[in-house]
C-alpha positions as CSV (number, residue, x, y, z in Angstrom):
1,X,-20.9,34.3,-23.2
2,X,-18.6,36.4,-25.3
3,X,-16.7,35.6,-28.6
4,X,-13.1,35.3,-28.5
5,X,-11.1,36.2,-31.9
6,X,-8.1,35.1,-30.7
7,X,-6.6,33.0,-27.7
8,X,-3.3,34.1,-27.0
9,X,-1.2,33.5,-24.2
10,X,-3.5,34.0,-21.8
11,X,-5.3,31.0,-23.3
12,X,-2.3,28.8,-23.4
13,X,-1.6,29.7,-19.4
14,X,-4.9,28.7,-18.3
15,X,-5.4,25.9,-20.5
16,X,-2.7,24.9,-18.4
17,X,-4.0,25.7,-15.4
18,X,-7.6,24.7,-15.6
19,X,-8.0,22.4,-18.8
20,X,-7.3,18.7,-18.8
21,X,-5.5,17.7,-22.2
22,X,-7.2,15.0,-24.1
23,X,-4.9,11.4,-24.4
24,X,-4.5,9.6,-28.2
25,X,-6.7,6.6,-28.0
26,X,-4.7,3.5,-28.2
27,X,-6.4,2.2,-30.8
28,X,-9.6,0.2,-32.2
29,X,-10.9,-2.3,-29.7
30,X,-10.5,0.1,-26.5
31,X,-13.3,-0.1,-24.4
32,X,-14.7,3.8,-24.2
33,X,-16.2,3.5,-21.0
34,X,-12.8,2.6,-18.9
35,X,-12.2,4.6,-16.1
36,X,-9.5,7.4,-15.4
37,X,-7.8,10.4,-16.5
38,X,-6.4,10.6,-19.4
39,X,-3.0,10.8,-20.5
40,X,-1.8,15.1,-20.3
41,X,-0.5,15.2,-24.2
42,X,-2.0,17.6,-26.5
43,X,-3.5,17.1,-30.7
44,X,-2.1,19.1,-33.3
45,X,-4.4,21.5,-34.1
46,X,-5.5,20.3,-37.6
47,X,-7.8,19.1,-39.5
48,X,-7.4,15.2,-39.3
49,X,-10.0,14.1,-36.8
50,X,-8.5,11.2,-34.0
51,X,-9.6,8.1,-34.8
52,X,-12.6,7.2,-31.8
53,X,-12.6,3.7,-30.5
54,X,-15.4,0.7,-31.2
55,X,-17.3,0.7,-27.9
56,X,-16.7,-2.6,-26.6
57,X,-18.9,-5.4,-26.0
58,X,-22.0,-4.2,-28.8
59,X,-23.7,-7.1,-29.5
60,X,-23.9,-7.9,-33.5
61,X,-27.5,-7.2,-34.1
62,X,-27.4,-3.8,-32.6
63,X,-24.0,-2.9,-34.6
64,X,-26.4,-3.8,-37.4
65,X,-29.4,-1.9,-36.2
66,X,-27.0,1.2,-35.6
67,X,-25.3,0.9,-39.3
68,X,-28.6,0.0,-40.9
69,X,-29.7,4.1,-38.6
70,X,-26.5,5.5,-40.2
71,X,-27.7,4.5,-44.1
72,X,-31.4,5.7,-43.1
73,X,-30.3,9.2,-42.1
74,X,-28.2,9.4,-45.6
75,X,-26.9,12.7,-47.1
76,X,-27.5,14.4,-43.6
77,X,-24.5,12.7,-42.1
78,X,-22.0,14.0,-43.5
79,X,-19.4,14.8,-41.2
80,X,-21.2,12.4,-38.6
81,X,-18.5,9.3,-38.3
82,X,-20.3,5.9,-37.6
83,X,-18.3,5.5,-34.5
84,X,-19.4,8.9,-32.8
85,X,-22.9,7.6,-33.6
86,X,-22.5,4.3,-32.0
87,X,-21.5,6.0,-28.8
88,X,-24.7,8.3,-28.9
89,X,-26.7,5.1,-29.6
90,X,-25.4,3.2,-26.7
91,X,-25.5,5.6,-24.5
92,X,-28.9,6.4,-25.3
93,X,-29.9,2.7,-24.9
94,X,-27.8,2.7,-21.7
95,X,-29.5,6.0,-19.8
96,X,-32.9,5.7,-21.3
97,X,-34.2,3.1,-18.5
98,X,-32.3,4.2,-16.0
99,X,-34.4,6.9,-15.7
100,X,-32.0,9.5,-16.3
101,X,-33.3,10.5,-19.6
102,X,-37.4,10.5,-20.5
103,X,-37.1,11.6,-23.7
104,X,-38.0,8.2,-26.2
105,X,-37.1,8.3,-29.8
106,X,-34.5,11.6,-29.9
107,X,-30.7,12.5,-29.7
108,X,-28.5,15.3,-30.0
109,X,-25.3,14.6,-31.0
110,X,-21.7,17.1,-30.8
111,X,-18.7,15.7,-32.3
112,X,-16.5,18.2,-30.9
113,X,-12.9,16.8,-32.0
114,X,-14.4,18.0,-35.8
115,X,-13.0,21.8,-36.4
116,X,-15.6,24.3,-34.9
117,X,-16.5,25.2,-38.7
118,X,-18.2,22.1,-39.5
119,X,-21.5,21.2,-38.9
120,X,-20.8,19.2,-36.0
121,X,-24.1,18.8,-33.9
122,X,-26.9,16.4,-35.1
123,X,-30.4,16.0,-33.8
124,X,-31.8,12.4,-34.9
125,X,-35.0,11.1,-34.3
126,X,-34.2,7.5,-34.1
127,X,-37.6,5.9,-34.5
128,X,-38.0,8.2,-38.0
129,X,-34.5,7.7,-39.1
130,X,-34.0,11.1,-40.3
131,X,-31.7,14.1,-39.1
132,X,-34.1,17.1,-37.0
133,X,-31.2,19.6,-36.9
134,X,-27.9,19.9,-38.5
135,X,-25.8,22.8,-37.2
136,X,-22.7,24.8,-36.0
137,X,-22.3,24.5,-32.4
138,X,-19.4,26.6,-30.4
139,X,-16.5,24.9,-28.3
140,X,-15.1,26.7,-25.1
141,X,-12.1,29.2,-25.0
142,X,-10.3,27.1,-23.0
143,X,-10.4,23.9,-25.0
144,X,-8.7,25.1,-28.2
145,X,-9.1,27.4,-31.7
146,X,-10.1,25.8,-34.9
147,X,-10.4,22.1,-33.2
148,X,-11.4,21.4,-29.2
149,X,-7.9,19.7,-28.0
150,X,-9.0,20.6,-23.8
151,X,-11.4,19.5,-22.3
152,X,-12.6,20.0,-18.1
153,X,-15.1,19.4,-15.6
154,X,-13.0,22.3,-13.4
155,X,-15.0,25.7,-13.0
156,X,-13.7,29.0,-14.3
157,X,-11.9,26.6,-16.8
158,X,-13.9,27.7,-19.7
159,X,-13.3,24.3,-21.2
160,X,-15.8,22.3,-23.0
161,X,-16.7,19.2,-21.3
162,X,-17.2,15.9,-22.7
163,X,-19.5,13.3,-22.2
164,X,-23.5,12.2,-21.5
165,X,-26.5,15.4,-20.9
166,X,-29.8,15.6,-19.7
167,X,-31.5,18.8,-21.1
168,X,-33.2,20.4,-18.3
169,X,-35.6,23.5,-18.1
170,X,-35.7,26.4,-20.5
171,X,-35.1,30.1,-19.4
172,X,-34.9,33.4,-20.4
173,X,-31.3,34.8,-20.4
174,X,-29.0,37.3,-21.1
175,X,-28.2,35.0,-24.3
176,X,-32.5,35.0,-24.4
177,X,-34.3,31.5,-24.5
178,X,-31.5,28.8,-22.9
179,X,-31.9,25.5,-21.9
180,X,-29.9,24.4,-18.6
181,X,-27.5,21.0,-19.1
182,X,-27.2,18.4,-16.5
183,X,-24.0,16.7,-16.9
184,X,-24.4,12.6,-16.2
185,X,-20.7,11.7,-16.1
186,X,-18.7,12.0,-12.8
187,X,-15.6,13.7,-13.6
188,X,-16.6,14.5,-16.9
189,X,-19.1,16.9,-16.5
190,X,-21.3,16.5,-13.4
191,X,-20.5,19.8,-13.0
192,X,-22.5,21.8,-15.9
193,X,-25.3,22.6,-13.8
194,X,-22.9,24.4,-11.4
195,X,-20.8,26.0,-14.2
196,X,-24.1,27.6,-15.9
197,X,-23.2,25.5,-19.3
198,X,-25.8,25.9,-21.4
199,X,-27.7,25.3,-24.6
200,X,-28.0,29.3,-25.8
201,X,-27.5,30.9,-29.2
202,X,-24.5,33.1,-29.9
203,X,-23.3,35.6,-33.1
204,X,-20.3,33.7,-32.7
205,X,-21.6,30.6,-33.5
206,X,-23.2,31.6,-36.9
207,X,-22.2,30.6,-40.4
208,X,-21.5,34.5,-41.2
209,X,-18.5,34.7,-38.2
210,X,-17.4,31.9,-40.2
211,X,-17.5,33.7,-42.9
212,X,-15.8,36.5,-41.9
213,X,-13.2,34.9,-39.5
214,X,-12.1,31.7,-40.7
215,X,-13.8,30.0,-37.5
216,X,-16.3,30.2,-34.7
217,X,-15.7,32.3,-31.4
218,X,-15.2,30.9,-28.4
219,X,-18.0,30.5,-25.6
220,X,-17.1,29.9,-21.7
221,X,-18.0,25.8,-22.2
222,X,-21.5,26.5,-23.1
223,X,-22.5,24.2,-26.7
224,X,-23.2,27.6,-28.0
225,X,-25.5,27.7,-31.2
226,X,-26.4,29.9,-34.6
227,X,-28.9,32.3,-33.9
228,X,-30.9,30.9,-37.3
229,X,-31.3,27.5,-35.7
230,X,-31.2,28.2,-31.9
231,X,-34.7,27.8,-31.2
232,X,-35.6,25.2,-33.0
233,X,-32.5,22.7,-31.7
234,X,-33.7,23.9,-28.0
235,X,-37.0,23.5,-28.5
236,X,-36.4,19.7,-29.6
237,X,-34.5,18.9,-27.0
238,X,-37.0,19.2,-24.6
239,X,-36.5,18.5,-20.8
240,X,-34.9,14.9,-20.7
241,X,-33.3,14.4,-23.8
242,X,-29.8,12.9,-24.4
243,X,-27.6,15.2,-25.6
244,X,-24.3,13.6,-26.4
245,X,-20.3,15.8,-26.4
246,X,-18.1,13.3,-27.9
247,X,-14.6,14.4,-28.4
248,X,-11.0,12.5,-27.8
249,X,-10.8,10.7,-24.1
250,X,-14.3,10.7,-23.4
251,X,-15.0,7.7,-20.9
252,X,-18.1,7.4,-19.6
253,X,-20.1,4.5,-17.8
254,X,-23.1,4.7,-19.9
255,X,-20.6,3.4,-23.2
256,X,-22.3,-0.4,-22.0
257,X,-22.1,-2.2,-24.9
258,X,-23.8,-5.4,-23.2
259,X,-26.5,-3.0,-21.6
260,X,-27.6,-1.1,-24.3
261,X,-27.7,-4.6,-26.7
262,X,-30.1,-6.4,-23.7
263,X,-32.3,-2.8,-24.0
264,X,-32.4,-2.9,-28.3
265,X,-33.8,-6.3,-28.0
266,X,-36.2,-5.8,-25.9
267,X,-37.9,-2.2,-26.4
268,X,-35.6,-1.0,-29.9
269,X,-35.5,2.5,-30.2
270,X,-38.4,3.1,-27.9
């Protein structure tokens, strides 16, 4: 997948075309995993990252178990907002007996509403409490410049798409050693697998583009990653892991609150 320097029009056509625009989220309280589409308006493209919802219906002891995770991972998560981490947590809790994800113990977490020069993907080993991998990671052409504000499940939309992974087999590409993404969410991304998006390592992606730029290139949806941390981040996210891309409007049935509170008291982390 190629960089893009700049979108353009021809960005701004077939964002149109292809990309669905992310809706403001009403507010705190707002149950993440509600059905439907959201609400065709458009973020500025600035800095100030949307405010994400409480996932509704988290018991109190696993609020408490996931702010007591937050404190225990310490100076690596900065950036990381409590609230994207609760999602990855519940959805973790949510898919791991389902038998969607096999991998016990270990995330991967994108916060893709941050601008694409932050450090926005986290790797957390739950059971540790510590941060694996802090890194870059790339959005897709279609969903925006500095900040993702598209997102879509539509091929040939380059868009980034939001919600719950599996990581799936590794292979050698024309990006080298790849890991294939199987989307979990219906209309979200259940269509990864099909669009070729990826876990692959791009120049674009690296703190030197950065450097030179002002911001990352663009990828074609893939979560595109530095070349200095590409191997190890796929290598830890071996075949079943949860691999979380939170942005604005993500809804997704696996935000249980109830669900993933019944599986923390039963097994915790495990």
């Amino acid at each position: 997948m190629r960089a893009f320097a700049s979108l353009g029009m021809g960005l701004l056509a077939m964002g149109a075309a292809g990309c669905q625009s992310v809706a403001q989220p009403a507010g705190p309280g707002v149950a993440l995993a509600a059905a439907g589409p959201a609400t065709p308006v458009s973020l500025p493209d600035s800095l100030r990252p949307t405010p994400v919802p409480a996932v509704a219906g988290v018991p109190d002891t696993l609020r408490q178990a996931i702010a007591q995770l937050y404190s225990q991972l310490g100076s690596d998560t900065v950036g990381l907002r409590p609230a994207v981490l609760a999602q990855a947590c519940v959805g973790y809790l949510t898919l791991h007996p389902s038998g969607r994800i096999e991998r016990g113990g270990v995330l991967a977490v994108a916060d893709m509403d941050l601008p694409n020069t932050a450090k926005r993907l986290w790797v957390i080993d739950l059971q540790q409490g510590k941060v694996l991998e802090n890194s870059l990671v790339a959005h897709g052409q279609g969903s925006g410049h500095l900040r993702a504000r598209r997102f879509s499940n539509q091929p040939s939309s380059n868009c980034t798409s939001l919600g719950f992974y599996r990581t799936s087999g590794t292979y050698a590409g024309k990006h080298g050693y790849s890991r294939r993404l199987l989307g979990l969410d219906k209309g979200q991304n259940a269509n990864a697998f099909d669009r070729y998006v990826v876990l692959h390592a791009a120049d674009y992606a690296s703190p030197a583009y950065v450097e030179a730029h002002g911001h990352l290139g663009y990828s074609q949806g893939c979560p595109a990653l530095p070349p200095e941390q590409y191997k190890q981040i796929i290598s830890t996210l071996r075949t079943g892991s949860l691999l979380l891309l939170s942005g604005p409007g993500l809804a997704s049935r696996w935000l249980d609150g109830p669900a993933a509170g019944r599986r923390f008291a039963r097994r915790g982390w495990r």
